[in-house]
Steps between C-alpha positions, in 0.01 A plus 500: 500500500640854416373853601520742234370853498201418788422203243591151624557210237464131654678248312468196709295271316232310757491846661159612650392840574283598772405787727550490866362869637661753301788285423541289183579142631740278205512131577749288361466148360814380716260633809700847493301769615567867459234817629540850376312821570246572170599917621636649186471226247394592195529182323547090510629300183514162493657241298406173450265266686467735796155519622280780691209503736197679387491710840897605407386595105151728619714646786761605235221650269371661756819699557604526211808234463481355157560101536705334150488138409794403267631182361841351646686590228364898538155508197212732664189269572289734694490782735222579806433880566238668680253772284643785595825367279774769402639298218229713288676823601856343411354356166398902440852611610668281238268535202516900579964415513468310175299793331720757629833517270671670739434254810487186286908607356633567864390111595604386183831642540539349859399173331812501226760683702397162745562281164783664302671502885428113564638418171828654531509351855445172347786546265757682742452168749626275233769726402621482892462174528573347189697758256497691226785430255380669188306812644201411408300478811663856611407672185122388519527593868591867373210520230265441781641719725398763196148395468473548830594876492255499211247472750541853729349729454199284446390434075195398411378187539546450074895584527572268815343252307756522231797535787364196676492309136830612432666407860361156450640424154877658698394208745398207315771548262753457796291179622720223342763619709314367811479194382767255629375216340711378201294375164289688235171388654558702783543799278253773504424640149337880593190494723265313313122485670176389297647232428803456705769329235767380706507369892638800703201725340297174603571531864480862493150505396406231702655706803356828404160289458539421833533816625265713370263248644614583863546850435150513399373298837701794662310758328127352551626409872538884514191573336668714166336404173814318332352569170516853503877568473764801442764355250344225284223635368145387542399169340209290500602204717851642537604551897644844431583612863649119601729530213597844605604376865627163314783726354698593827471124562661350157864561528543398905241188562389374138850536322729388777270177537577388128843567549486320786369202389736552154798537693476238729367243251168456659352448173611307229417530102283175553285730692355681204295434193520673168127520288486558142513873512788502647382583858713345813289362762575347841430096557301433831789408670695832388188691608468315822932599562389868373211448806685439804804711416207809453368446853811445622610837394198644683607433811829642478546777721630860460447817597284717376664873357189746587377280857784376621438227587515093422284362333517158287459642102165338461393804745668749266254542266180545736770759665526665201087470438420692826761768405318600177198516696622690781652756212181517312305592832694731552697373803873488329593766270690260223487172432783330662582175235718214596838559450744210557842517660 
């Protein structure tokens, strides 16, 4: 169980919530038994097969403490709220954001300086740890460092667009070189998507997949709309705002997962499947490797830059969903994005 921002996330599978007074009451399926004081909570999230007493869920409409239901692996399945709900007033501040050019650039820009940052973290690491003979690494490093200056004062939303295009081309140009693996089939050729035609874009698709599936449980958890976003642009269908917040996320969790698993020969090229078009897919077994290793990476813990505090990264991205709404209320004046060190 974690306490974040007056909003506590139980993990514990088997785990049962009750109330006990004015205290919330979280028993354990090992018998483990913990009370805390409902004063000041604004929220309860809960992940997996947790259950909750009907007395526990009307007493937390009644004041107001929205009550999530998530899958284990982090997909929103439902959320209890009293009717006197603010999410409609947040849903208002963010559609009024996106409509504003002004307001909807300054988040957008947080967003991609988060991005462009994480991606030259992601290549300076391997350059520490692991070289950079030929300069390459260093000089895509520098490029990004320049999109990044691109970005203040603040452009509009159109030009960052073309910067963030640009910085990732710099980046997935200098991916090979994080490879370590030896043999063409671990070669990436360009970032390839729709369909993916080689077995690092595979992975990275499946991993950004992934993602923007939790980031979106994040975002309904909150109560934002994560259609309605501020960089990708509206689309039928299309999760516009969970691909915006999927961004900060790419270079730090989803990329340095498939190296990972690249790297340290996890996978195999037995593990994928090539169709007629061209397209790479995983095997069951590769998918089921891909699986584990994902929520594996979720629970690996690190602080976060803005709180302060640790937090396993699974937790990042509902941090990063309650920041957004505290901006758009009004509460913080920017949008602090996640910025990894």
């Amino acid at each position: 169980m974690r306490r974040l921002l007056n909003v506590l996330y139980v993990t514990s599978e088997g785990s049962y919530l009750s109330q006990e007074g004015e205290s919330l009451q979280v028993r354990k399926e090992d018998g483990g038994r913990l009370v805390l004081p409902m004063l000041a909570l604004e929220g309860l999230v809960a992940f997996g097969a947790v259950g909750a007493s009907p007395h526990l869920l009307a007493h937390c409409a009644e004041r107001g403490v929205a009550v999530s239901f998530l899958t284990a692996a982090g997909r929103f399945q439902a959320r209890v709220e009293g009717p006197a709900s603010g999410s409609v007033l947040l849903r208002r501040a963010q559609y009024r954001a996106a409509e504003a050019p002004d307001r909807a650039a300054a988040i957008v820009a947080s967003v991609l300086q988060a991005k462009i940052a994480n991606q030259r973290t992601v290549l300076r690491r391997h350059r520490r740890d692991h070289g950079d003979p030929d300069g390459v690494l260093a000089r895509a490093e520098d490029a990004l460092s320049r999109s990044l200056t691109q970005l203040a004062p603040v452009p509009p939303v159109d030009r960052q667009r073309g910067i963030e295009g640009e910085a990732s081309a710099v980046y997935f140009d200098a991916f090979n070189r994080l490879i370590r693996r030896e043999g063409e089939e671990w070669r990436m050729r360009g970032r390839t998507r729709r369909p993916p035609l080689d077995r690092v874009n595979c992975l990275l698709s499946f991993a950004y997949t992934l993602l923007a599936h939790d980031v979106r449980g994040a975002l309904e958890t909150v109560g934002l709309d994560p259609q309605a976003g501020f960089l990708h642009q509206d689309r039928p269908g299309r999760a516009s705002l969970a691909l915006d917040l999927l961004e900060e996320f790419r270079a730090p969790f989803a990329d340095r997962l498939v190296l990972s698993l690249v790297n340290r020969r996890e996978l195999s090229a037995g593990d994928f499947t090539v169709g007629e078009t061209g397209a790479f897919r995983l095997t069951d077994e590769g998918r089921r490797t891909f699986l584990v290793a994902y929520q594996t990476r979720k629970k690996e813990e690190l602080t976060h830059p803005y709180l302060e505090e640790k937090l396993p990264f699974g937790l990042m991205w509902h941090a990063q969903a309650r920041l957004l709404a505290r901006h758009l209320r009004g509460d913080l004046d920017g949008y602090p994005p996640f910025v990894w060190r």
